[in-house]
TORVORO-874148 format. One record per atom (N, C-alpha, C): x, y, z. Coordinates in pm, whole numbers, padded with zeros to 5 digits, always signed. Each point is the difference from the previous one (the first is absolute). Layout:
! residues N
XYZ ...
This chain:
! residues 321
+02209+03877-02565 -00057+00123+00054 -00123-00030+00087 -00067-00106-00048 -00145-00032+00090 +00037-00035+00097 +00082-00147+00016 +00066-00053+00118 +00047+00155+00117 +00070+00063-00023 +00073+00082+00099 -00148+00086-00005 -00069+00036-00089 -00118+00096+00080 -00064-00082+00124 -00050-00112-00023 -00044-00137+00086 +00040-00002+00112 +00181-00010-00028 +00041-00005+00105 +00010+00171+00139 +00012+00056-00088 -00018+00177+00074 -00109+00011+00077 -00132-00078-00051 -00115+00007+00034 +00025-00053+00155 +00045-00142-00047 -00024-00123+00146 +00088+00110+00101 +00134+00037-00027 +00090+00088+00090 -00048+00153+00079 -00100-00003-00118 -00075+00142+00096 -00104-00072+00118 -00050-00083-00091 -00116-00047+00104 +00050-00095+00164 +00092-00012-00055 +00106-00057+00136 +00051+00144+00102 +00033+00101-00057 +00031+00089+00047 -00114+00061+00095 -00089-00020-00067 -00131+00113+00067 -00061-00099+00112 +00082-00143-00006 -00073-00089+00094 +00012-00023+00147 +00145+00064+00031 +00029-00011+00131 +00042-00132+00046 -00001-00085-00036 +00025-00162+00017 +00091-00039+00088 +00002-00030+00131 +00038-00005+00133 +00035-00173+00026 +00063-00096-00031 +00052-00115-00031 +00006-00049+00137 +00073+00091+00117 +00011-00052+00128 -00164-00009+00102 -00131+00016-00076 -00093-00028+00057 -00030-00134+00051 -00037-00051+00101 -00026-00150+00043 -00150-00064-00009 -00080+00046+00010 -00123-00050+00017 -00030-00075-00121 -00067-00113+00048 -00069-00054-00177 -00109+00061-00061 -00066+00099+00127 -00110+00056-00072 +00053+00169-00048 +00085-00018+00031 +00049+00177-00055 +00100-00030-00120 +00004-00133-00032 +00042-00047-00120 -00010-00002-00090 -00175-00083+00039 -00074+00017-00087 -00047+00116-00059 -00025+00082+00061 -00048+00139-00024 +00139+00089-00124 +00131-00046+00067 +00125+00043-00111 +00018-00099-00082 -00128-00064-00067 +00055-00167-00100 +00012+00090-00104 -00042+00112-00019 +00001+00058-00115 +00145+00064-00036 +00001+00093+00077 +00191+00052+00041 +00083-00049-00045 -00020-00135+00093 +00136-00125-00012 -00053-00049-00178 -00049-00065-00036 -00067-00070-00091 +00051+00086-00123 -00006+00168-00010 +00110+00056-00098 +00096+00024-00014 +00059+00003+00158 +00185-00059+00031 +00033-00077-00104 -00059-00106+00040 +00038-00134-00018 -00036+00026-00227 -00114+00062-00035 -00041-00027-00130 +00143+00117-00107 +00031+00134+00135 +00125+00025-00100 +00099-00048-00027 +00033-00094+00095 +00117-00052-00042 +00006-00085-00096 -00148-00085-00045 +00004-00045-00093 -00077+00067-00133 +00032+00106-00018 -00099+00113-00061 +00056-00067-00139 +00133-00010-00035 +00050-00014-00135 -00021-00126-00051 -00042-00119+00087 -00021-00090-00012 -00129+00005-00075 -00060+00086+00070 -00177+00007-00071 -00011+00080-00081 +00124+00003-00098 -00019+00165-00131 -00092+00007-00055 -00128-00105-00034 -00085+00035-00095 -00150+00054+00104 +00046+00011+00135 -00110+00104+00110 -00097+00085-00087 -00097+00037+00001 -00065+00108-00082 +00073+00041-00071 +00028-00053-00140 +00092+00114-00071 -00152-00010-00143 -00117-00038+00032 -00082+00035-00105 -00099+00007+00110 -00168+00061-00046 -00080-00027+00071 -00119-00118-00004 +00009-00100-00038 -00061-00134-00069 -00097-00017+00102 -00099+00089+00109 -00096-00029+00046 -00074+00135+00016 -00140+00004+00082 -00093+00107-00013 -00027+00040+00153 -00023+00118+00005 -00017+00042+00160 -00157+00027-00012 -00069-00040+00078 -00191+00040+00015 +00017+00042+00134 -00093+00108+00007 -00036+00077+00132 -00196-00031-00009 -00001-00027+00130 -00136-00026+00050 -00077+00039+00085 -00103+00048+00009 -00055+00082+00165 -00111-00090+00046 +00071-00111+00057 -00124-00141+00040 -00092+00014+00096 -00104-00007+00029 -00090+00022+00064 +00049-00061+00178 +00074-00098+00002 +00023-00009+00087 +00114+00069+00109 +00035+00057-00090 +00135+00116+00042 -00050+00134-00026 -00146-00009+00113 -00032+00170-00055 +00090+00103+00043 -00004+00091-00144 +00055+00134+00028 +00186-00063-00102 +00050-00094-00017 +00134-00014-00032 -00003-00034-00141 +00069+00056-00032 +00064-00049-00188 +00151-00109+00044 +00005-00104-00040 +00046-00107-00066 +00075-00043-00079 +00108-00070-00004 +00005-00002-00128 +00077-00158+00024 -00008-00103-00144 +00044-00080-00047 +00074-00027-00099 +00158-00074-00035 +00036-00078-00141 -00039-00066-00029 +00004-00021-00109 -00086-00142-00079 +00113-00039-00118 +00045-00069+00011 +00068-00078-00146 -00075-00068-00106 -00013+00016-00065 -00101-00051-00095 +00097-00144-00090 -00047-00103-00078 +00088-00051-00064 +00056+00044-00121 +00048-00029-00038 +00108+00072-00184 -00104-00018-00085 -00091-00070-00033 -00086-00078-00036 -00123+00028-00012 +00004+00118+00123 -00147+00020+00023 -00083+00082-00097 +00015+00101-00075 -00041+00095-00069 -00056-00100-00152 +00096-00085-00049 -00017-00047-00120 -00097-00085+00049 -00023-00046+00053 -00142-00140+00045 -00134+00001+00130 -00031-00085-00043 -00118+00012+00070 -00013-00046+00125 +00030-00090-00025 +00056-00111+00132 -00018+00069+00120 +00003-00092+00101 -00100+00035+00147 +00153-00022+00057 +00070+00053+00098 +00115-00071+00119 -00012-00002+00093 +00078-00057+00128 -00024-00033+00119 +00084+00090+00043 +00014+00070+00149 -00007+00126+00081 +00055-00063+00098 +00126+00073+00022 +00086-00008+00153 +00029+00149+00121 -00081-00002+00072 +00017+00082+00067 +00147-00017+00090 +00046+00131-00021 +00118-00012+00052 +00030+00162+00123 -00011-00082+00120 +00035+00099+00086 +00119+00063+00111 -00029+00134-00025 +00196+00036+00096 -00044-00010+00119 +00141+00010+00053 -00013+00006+00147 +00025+00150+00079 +00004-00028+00133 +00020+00093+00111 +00068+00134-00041 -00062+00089-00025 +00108+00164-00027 +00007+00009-00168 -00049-00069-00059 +00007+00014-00135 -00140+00006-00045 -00002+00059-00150 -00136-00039-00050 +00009-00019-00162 -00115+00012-00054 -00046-00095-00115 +00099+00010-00153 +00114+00120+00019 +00082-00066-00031 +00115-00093-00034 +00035-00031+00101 +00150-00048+00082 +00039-00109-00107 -00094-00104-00037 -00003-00113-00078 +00065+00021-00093 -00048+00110-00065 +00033+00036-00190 +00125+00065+00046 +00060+00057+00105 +00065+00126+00014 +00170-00057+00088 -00014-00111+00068 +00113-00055+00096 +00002-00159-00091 -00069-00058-00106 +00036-00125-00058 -00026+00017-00138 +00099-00102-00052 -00046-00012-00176 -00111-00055-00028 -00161-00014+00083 -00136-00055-00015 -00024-00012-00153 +00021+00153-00039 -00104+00050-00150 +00111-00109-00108 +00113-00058+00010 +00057-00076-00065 +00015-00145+00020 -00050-00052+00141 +00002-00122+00021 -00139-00011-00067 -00133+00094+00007 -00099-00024-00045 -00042-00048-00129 +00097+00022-00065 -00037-00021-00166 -00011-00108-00021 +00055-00116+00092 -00006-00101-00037 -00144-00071-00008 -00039+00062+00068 -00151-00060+00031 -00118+00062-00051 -00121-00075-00007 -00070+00096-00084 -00129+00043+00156 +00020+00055+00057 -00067+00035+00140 +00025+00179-00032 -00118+00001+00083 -00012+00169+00086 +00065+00035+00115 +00069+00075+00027 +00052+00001+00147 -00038+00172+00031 -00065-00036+00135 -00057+00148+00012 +00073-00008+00207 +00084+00111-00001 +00039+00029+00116 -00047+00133+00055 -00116-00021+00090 -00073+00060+00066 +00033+00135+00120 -00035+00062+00056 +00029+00120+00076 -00084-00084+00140 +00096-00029+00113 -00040-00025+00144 +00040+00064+00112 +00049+00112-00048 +00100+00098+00099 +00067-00096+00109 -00018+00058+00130 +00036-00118+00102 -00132-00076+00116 -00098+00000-00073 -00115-00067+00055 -00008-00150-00053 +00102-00065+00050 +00020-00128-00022 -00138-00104-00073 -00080+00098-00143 -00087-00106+00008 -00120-00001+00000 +00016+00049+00111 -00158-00019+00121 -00060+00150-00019 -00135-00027+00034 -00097+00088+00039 +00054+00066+00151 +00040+00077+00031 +00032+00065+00118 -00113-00002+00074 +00054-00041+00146 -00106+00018+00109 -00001+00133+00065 +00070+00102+00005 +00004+00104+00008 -00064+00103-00062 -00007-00013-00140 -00044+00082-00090 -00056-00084-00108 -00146+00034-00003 -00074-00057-00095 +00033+00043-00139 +00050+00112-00051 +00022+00042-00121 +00115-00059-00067 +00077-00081+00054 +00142-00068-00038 -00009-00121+00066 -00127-00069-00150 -00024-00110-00001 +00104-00069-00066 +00087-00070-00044 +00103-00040-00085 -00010-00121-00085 -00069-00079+00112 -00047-00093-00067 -00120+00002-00061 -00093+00133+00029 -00121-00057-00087 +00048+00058-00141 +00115+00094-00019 +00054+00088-00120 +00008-00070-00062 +00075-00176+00039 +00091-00070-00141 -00130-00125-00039 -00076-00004+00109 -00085-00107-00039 -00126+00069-00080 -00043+00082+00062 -00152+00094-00053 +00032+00137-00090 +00060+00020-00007 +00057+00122-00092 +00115-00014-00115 +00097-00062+00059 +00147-00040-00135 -00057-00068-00081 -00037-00132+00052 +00007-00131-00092 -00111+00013-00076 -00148+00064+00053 -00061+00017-00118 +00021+00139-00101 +00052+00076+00049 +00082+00094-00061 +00064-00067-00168 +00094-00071+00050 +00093-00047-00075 -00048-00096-00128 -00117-00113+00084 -00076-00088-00050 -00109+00076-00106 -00021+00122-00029 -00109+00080-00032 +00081+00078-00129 +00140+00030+00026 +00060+00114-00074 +00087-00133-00075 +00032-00092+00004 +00098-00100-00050 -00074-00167-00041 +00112-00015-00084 -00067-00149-00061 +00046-00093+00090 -00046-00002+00116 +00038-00122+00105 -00103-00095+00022 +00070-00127+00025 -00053-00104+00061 -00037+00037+00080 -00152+00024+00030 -00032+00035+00123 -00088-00060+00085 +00143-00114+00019 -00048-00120+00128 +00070-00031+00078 +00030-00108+00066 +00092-00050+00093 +00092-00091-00051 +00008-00060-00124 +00051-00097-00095 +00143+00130-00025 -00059+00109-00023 +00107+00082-00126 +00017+00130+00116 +00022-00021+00149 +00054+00109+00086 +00060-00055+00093 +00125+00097+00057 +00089-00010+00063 +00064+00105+00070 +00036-00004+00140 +00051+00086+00070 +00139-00036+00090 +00058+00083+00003 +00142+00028+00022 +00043+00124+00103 +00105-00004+00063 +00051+00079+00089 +00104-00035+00060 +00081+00136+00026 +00087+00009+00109 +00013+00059+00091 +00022-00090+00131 +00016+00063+00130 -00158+00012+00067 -00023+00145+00032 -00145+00036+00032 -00102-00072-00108 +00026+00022-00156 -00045-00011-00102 +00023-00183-00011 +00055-00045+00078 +00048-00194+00022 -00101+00007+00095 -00040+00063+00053 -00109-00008+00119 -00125-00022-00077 -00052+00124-00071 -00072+00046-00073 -00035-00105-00104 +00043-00076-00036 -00001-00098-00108 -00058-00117+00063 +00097-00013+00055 -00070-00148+00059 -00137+00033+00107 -00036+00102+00073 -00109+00029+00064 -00096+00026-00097 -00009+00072-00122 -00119+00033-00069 -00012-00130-00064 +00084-00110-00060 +00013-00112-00047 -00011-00131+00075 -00058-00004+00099 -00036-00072+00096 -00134-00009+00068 -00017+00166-00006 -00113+00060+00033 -00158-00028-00109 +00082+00031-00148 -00061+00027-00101 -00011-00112-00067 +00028-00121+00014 +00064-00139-00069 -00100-00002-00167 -00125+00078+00033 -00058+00013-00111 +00046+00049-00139 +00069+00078+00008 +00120+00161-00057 +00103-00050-00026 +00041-00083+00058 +00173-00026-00059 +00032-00198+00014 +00086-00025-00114 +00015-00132+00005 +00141+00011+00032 +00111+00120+00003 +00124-00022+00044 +00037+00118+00042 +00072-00041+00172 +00082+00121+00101 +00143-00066-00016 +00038+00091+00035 +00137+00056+00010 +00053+00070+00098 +00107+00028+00101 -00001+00063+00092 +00175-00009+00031 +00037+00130-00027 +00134+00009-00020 +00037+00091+00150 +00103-00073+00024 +00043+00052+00176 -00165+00098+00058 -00071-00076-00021 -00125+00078+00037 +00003-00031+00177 -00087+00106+00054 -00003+00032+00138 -00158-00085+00022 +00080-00163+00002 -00162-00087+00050 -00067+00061+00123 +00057+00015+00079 -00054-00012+00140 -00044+00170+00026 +00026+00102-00088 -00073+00109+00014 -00137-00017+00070 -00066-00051+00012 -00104+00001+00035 -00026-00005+00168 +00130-00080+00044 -00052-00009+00127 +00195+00029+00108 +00001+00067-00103 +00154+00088+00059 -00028+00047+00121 -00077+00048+00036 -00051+00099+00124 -00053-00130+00097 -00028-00095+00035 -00028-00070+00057 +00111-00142+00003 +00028-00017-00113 +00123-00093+00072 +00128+00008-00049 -00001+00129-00037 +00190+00043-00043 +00021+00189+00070 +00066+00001+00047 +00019+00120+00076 +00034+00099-00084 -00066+00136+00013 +00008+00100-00122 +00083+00140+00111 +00104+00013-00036 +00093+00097+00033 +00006+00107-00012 -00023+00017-00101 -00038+00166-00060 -00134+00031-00004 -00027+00112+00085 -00147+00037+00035 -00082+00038-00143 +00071+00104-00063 -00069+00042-00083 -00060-00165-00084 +00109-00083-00064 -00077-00089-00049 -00082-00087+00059 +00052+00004+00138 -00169-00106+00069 -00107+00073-00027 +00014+00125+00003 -00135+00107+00002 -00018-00034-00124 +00022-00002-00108 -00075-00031-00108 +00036-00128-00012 +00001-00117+00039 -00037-00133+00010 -00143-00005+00052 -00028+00083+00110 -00154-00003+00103 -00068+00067-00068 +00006+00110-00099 -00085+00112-00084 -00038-00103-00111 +00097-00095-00067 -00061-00102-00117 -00038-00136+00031 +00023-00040+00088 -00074-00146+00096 -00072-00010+00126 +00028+00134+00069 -00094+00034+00147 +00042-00082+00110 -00062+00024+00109 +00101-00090+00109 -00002-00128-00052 +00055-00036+00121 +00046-00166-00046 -00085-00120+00024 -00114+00075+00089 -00113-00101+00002 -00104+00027-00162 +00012+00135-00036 -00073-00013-00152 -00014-00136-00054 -00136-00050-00057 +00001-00089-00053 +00048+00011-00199 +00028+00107+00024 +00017+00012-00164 +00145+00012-00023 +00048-00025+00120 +00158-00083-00005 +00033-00147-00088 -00088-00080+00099 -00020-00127-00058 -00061+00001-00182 -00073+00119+00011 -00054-00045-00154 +00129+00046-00129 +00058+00083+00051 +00168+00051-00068 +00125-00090+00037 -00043-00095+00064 +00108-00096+00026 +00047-00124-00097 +00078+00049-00044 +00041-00143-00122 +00022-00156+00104 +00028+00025+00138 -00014-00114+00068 -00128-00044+00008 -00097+00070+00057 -00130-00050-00002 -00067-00018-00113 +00019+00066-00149 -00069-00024-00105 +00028-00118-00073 +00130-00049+00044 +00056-00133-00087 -00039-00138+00113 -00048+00008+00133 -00033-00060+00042 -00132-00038-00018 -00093+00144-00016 -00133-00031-00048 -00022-00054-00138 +00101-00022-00115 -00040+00005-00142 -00026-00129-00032 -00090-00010-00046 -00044-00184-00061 +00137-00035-00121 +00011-00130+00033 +00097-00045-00083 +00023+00044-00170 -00130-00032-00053 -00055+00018-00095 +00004+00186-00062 +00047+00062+00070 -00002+00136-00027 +00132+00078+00005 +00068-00095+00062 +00130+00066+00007 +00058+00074-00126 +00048+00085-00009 +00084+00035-00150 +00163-00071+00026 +00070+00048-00140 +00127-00089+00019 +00079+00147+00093 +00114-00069+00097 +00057+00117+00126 +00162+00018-00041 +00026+00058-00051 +00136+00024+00009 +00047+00119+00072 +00127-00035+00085 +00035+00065+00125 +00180-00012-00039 +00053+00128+00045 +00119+00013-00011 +00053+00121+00075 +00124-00016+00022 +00064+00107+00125 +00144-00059+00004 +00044+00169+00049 +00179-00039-00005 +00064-00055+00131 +00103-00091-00025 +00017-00064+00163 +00069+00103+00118 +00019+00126-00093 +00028+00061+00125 -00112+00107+00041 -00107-00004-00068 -00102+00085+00019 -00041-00004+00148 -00063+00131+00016 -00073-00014+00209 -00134-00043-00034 -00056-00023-00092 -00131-00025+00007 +00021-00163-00009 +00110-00094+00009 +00044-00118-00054 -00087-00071+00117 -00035-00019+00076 +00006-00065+00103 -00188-00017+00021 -00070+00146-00054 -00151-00070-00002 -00001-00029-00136 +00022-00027-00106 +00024-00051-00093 -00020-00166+00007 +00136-00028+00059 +00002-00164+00022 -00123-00038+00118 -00012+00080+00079 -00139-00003+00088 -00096-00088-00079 -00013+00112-00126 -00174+00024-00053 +00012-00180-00051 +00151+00007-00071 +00010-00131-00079 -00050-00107+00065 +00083+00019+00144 -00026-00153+00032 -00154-00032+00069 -00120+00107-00007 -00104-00042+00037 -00038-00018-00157 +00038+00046-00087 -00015-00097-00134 -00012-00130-00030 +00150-00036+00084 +00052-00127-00024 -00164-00096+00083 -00001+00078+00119 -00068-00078+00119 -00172+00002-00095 -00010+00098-00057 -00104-00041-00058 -00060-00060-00159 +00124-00076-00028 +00029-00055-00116 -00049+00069-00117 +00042+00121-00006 -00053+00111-00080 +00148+00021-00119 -00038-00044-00157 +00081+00002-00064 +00101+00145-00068 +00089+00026+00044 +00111+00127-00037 +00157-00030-00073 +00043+00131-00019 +00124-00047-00056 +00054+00150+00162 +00151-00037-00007 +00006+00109+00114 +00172-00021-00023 +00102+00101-00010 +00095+00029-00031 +00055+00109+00115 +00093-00015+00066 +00128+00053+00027 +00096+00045-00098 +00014+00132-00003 +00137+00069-00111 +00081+00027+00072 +00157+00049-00068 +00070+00118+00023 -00025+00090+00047 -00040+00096+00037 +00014+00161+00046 -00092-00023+00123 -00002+00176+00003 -00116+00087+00136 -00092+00030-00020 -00108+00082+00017 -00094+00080-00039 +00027+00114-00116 +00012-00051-00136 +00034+00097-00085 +00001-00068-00166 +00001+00166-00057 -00069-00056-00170 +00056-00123-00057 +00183+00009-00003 +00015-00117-00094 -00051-00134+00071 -00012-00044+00106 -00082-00074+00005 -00126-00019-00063 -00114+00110+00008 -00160+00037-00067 +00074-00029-00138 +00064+00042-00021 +00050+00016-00194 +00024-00163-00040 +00055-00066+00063 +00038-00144+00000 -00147-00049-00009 -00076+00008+00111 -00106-00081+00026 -00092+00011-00083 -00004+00117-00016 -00151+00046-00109 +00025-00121-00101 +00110+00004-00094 -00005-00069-00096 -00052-00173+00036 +00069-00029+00132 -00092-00125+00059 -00146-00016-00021 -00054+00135+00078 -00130+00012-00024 -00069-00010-00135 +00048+00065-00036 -00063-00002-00213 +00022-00108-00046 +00112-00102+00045 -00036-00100-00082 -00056-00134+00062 +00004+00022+00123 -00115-00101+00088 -00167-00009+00015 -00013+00158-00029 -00146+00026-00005 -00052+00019-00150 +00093-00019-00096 -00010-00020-00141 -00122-00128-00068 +00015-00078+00046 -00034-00113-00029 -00127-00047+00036 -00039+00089+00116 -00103-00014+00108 -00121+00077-00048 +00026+00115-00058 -00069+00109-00007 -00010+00002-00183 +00076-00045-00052 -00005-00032-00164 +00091+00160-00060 +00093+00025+00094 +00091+00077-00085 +00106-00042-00096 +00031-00162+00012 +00080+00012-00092 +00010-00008-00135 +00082+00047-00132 +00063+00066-00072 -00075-00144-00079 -00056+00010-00141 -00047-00109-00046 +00100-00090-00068 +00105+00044+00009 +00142-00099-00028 +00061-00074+00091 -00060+00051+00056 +00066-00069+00177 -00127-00182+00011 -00118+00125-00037 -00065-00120+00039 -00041-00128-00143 +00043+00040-00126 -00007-00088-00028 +00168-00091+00000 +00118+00054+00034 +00074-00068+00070 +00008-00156+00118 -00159+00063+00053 -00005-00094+00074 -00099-00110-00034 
């Protein structure tokens, strides 16, 4: 009975979506990654029967100073664990992408069940579609100062977290693959492991050396990065921030994307000035396009690569080793 409510759900929400398949652009793609991305997640809806069929995480609403005037809101998974002990854990920020928000994680993948394995926080944040960044357009939809100056001590204040760079971690897909590796590059202080799942590297400087087709989204490409001479391009640039980063600061980079994805191509870009700057990563080519069962696949990559790094894993695991 849960499964087919689940599934009724995904079928309405497909319905009300309009989802137009014969579109061409990569940037009006992107903009339908969401569309396509539940195409693609009903068909494997039965595959994923155990989808929300309990609610094993917490929703917080926030009115952050840096988002004056807006209420907020965040999931947080807590561990199985957590209530009976005292114990401090380490914190993975985990962010959506383009057209979605701060639920998508808990809501399009089995997260709240791959999570158990680990004894971590996972808190998936609200970024609407301000990739991130502090908008140059509008000072009030700062984005990035939300997750750095408002969430994390938020979270760090209300929760028993490690609250360092040893025991945090950030994650994303797509915009939110952007988002990860830019605040985690940016921030090298804040996080010891990124992640960046078919993330949109080169967001940053799309408008200057990738041609943007659809007006409306160049217009809000220039409203959240400003022209293209802005210097606060370069400072949102995961190209320029990994070029500037001292060796010694790097966090660990994991990068992944589907080989038929449109974002595939600055992807291997970003890599190979990796390679050129002997900057240590793991970086994977999958199966699919821009869409969940891919994210659903990978996540679990993620949890157990950044496990080890950040001290989430399971104390059987580690005295295993």
């Amino acid at each position: 009975m849960v499964v087919i409510a689940v599934c009724g759900k995904l079928l309405r929400d497909l319905q009300s979506l309009g989802y137009n398949p014969t579109r061409k652009s990569s940037v009006e793609r992107l903009r339908m990654k969401t569309k396509s991305a539940r195409l693609a997640l009903l068909a494997t809806a039965l595959g994923l029967g155990t989808l929300a069929l309990a609610k094993d995480y917490e929703t917080v609403e926030l009115n952050p100073s840096h988002l004056p005037g807006m209420t907020v809101g965040f999931n947080l998974i807590l561990p199985r664990d957590y209530a009976a002990s005292t114990r401090r854990y380490p914190v993975l920020y985990l962010l959506h992408g383009y057209t979605d928000h701060y639920p998508a994680w808990v809501s399009y993948t089995n997260l709240t069940q791959y999570a158990r394995k680990y004894e971590e926080i996972i808190v998936t944040p609200e970024g609407d579609n301000g990739f991130y960044t502090n908008s140059y357009a509008d000072s009030k939809l700062a984005w990035e100062d939300f997750l750095i100056l408002d969430l994390i001590p938020y979270v760090d204040g209300h929760y028993r977290t490690v609250a360092s760079r040893r025991g945090r971690a950030i994650a994303g897909l797509s915009m939110g693959g952007y988002g990860a590796l830019k605040l985690g590059l940016k921030y090298p202080q804040m996080f010891s492991a990124v992640a960046s799942l078919s993330g949109a590297t080169a967001a940053a400087r799309w408008r200057d050396h990738y041609g943007l087709e659809d007006l409306d989204f160049k217009k809000l490409i220039d409203e959240v990065y400003g022209p293209k001479d802005n210097p606060g391009r370069a400072e949102n640039d995961p190209f320029e921030l990994i070029t500037k980063l001292p060796a010694d600061q790097r966090p660990q980079l994991y990068l992944a994307i589907g080989s038929s994805d449109f974002l595939l191509e600055e992807n291997r870009e970003f890599v190979r000035l990796l390679a050129d700057l002997k900057v240590t990563y793991e970086y994977r080519e999958v199966f699919g396009k821009h869409e969940w069962p891919v994210w659903d696949k990978q996540i679990q990559e993620v949890l157990a690569l950044q496990a080890p790094v950040i001290g989430a894993e399971q104390e059987q695991i580690k005295r295993q080793k």
